[in-house]
PLY file of the C-alpha trace (Angstrom):
ply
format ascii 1.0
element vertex 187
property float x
property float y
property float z
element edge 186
property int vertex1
property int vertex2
end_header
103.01 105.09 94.22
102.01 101.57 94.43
98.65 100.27 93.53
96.22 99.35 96.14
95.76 95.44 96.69
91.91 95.36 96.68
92.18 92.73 99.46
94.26 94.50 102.03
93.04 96.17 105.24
95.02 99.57 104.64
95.67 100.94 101.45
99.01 100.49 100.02
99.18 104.17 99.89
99.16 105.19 103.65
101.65 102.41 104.71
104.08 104.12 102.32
103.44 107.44 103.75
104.25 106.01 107.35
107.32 104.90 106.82
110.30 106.76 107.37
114.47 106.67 106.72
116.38 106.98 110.08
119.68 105.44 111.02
119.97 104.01 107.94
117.00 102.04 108.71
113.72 102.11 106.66
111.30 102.50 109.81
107.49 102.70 111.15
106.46 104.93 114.21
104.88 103.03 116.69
102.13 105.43 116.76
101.47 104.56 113.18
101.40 100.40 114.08
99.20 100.64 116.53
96.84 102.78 114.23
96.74 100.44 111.55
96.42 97.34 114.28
93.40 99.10 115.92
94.94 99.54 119.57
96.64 102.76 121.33
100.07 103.31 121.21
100.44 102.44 124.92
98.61 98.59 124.72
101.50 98.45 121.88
104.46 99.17 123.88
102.92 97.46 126.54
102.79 94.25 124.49
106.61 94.67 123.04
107.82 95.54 126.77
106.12 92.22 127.81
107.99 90.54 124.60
111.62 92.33 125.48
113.67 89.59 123.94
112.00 89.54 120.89
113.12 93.05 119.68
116.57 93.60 119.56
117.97 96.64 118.97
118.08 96.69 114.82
114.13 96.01 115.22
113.07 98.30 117.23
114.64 101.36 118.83
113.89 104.80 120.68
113.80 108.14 118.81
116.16 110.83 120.40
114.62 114.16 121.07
116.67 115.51 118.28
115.27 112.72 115.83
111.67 113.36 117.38
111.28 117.03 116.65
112.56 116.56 113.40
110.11 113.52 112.34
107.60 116.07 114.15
108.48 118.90 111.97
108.10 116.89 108.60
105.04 115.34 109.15
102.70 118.55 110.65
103.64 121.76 111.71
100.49 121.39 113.97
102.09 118.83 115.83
103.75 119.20 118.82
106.08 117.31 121.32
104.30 116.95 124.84
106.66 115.01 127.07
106.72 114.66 130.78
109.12 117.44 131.86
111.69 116.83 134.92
109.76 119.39 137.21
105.98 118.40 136.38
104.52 115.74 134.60
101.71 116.98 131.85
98.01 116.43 132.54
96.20 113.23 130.46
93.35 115.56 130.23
95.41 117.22 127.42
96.93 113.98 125.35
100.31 113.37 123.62
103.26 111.73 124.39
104.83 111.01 127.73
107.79 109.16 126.36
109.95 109.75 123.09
108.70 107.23 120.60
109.92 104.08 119.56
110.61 103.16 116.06
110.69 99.77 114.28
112.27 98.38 111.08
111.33 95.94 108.48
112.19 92.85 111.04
110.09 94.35 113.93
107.28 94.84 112.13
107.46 91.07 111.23
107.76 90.23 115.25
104.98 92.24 115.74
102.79 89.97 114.16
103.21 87.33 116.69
103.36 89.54 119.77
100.00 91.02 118.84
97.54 87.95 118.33
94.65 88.70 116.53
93.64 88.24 112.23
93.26 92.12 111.65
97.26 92.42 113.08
98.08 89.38 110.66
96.30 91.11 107.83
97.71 94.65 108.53
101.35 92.52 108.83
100.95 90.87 105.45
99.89 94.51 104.09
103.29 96.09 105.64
105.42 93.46 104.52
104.80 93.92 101.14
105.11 97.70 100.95
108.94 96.86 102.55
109.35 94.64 99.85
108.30 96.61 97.31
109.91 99.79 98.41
113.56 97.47 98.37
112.72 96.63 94.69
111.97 99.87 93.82
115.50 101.33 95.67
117.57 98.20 94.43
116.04 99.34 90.86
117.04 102.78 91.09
120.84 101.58 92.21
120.62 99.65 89.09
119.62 102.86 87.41
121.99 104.94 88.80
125.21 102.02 88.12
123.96 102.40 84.47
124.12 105.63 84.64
128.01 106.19 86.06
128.79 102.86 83.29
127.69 105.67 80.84
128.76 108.33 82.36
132.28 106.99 82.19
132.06 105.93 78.91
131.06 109.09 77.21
134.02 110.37 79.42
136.45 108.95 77.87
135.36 109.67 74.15
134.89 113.06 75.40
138.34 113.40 76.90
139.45 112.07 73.37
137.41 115.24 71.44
138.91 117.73 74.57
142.28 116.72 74.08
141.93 117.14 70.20
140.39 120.62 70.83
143.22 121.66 73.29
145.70 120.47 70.62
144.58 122.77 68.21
144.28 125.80 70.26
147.38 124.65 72.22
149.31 124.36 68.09
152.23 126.44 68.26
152.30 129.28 65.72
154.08 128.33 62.78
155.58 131.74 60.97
153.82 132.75 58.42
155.27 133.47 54.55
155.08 137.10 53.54
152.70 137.49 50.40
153.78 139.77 48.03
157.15 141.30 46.64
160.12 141.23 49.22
162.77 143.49 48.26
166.22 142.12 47.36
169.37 143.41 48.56
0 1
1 2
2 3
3 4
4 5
5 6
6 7
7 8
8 9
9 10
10 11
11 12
12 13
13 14
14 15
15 16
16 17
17 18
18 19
19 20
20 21
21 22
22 23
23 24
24 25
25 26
26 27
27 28
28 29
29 30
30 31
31 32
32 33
33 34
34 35
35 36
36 37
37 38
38 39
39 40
40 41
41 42
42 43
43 44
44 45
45 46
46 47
47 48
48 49
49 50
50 51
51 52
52 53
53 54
54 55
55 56
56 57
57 58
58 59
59 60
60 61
61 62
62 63
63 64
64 65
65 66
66 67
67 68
68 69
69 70
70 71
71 72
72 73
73 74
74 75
75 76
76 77
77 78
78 79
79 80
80 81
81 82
82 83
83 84
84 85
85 86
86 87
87 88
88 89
89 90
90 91
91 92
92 93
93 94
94 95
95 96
96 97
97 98
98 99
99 100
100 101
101 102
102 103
103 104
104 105
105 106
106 107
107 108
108 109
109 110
110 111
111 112
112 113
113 114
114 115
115 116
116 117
117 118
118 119
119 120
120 121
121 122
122 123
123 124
124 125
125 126
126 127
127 128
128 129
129 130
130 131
131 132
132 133
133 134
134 135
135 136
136 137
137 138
138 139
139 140
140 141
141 142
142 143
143 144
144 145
145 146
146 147
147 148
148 149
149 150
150 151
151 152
152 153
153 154
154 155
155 156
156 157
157 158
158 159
159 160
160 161
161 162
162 163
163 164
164 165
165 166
166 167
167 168
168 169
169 170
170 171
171 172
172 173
173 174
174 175
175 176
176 177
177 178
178 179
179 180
180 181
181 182
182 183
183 184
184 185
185 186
């Protein structure tokens, strides 16, 4: 884990736990966001909706139903889906979703910043931004890592092959025929 910066907002901690891997995409719920900014989820979307242009589709997109359940199922499984149905639309009185949630990646999170105006969304920005960047270190550390690894990998391979081969070789060694020890008769 990474340590907590003593002068952030949110603790370094919980950001990492809110951020998730889908479509290849290293992601926030907007749920989450608007937690950490201090507004609901719906002044949120209202603001991007307002803002359209300014999140294309690699910084922000909509969970499928598929992708929703299964973010649902790792993260509680208290948690349910409550979506408006096509007969009947669920009651407010009893909360949840209405709409499948939207997602947003590194970029969005940055646009965010400048839909929502205030210093505690700047501060909670700066905060987010440099759990992405750390979490890229750490995964272009472990490719570095994991290179080193195959580079050995391949190395010891090879001498290996050269001991295996050896080894074959002598189990492989055809029989030569053996002498006879003692006294052979002579005719």
């Amino acid at each position: 884990m990474l340590k907590n910066n003593s002068k952030s907002l949110v603790p370094t901690e919980f950001i990492e736990r809110k951020i998730y891997f889908i479509r290849g995409h290293k992601v926030m719920l907007d749920s989450d966001l608007a937690k950490l900014y201090g507004v609901s989820t719906k002044r949120l979307n209202e603001a991007v909706k307002r803002n359209k242009k300014r999140f294309p589709k690699d910084f922000m997109f909509q969970l499928s139903i598929k992708e929703t359940e299964d973010l649902i199922s790792s993260r509680s499984r208290f948690v349910t889906l409550n979506l408006r149905s096509q007969i009947a639309t669920s009651s407010l009185d009893y909360g949840g979703r209405r709409y499948l949630p939207y997602v947003f990646t590194e970029q969005g999170v940055a646009m965010l910043s400048s839909v929502l105006n205030s210093n505690k969304a700047i501060e909670v920005n700066i905060a987010i931004m440099r759990v992405f960047v750390r979490i890229r270190q750490l995964m272009l550390s472990h490719k570095d890592i994991a290179r080193r690894l195959d580079d050995l990998e391949k190395k010891y391979d090879h001498q290996f092959s050269a001991v295996f081969d050896a080894i074959r070789q002598l189990i492989t060694e055809k029989e030569k025929p053996k002498n006879k020890i003692g006294f052979a008769p002579q005719k």
